[in-house]
N, C-alpha and C positions, 0 to 999 in steps of 0.2 A: 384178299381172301383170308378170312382167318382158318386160325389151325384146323379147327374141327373140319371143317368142309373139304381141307388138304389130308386130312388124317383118315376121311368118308372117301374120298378118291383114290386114294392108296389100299384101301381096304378093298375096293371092288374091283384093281387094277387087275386085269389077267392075262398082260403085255407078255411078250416074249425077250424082249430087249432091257431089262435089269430085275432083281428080284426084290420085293419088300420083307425085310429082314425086321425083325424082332427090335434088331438094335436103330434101323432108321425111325422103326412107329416111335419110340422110347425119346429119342434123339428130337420130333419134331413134337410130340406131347410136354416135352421138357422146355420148347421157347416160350421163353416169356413175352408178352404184347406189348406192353406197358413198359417206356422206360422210366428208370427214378426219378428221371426230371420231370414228366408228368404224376409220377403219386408223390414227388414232394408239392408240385403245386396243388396238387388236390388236398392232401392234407393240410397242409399251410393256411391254403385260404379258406377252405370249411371249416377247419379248429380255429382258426384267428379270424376270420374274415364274417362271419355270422350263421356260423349252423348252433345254433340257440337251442335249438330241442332236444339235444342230447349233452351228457357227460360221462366221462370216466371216472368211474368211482376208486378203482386200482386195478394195478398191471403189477401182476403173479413176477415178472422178469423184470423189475423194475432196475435191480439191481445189477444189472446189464448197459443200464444207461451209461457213455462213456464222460469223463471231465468233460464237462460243459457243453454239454450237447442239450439244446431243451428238449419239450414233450412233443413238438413236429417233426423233430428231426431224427427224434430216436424212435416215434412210430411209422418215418419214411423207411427209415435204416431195417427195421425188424420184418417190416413188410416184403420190402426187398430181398434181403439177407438170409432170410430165416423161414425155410419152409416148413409148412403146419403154423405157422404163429396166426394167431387171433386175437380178435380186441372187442371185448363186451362193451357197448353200448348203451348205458341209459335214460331214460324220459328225463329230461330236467325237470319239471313239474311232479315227476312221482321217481325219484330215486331209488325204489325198490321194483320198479318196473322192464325187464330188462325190452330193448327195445330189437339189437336181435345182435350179430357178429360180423365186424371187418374183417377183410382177410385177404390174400393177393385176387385170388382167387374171387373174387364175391367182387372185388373192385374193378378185374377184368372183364367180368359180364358183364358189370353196369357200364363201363365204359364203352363194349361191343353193342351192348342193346339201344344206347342213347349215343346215333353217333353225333348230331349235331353240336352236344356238352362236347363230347370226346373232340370231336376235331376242332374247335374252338380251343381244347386244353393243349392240343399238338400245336396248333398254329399262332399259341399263348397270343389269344384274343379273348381271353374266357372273364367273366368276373364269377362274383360268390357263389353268384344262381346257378352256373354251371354245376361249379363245384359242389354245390350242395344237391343237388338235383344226383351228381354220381353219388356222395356220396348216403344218399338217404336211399337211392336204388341199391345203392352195395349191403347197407346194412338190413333196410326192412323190404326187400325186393319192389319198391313202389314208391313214388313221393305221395308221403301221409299231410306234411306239416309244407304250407303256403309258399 
């Protein structure tokens, strides 16, 4: 059951036996789905594995990257780590085109909306298509590109 439906049930809950406190809605808004082992493999093999149609032109917090950490492991790590962080996307073919924004968030839904990708990524049976498949639904809500 994901959060949202748990967070709907809580909401309409008008039990007598415990109360929904401010600090539980907060408490179950706040789990994350996704652990880093699945959005390092999603980034990993999207950025290395073949998602073609996009580029990163720069990252504003580059300068956060740690000693020797490459560019998958330091936008697993910001993804993870770092809430509010975003990652602008652009069309390879037209570099001034933005194509839309990553984000924990946007990778969560595509991974809740497409569960066959997702549970292939859990059950690490996945290849590129998976991956690419989340992440083109995370950045442009839809697979655009084959």
């Amino acid at each position: 059951m994901c959060k949202d439906k748990i967070l709907e049930a809580l909401m309409a809950y008008d039990g007598s036996d415990f109360v929904v406190t401010p600090n539980l809605i907060g408490f179950i808004s706040g789990v994350k789905v996704l652990r880093k082992s699945e959005i390092e493999s999603i980034i990993v093999t999207a950025f290395e594995g073949g998602s073609m149609w996009c580029i990163v032109k720069d990252v504003p917090f580059w300068k956060e990257k740690q000693e020797g950490e490459n560019f998958t492991d330091f936008i697993t790590r910001m993804l993870w780590e770092r809430e509010g962080f975003e990652l602008e996307l652009f069309d390879s073919d037209d570099e001034g085109e933005s194509l839309g924004t990553l984000t924990y968030e946007s990778l969560e839904n595509a991974c809740l909306s497409h569960p066959l990708q997702y549970g292939r990524i859990v059950a690490e049976e996945y290849d590129a298509y998976d991956t690419d498949v989340i992440l083109q639904v995370a950045v442009m809500k839809d697979v655009v590109f084959g």
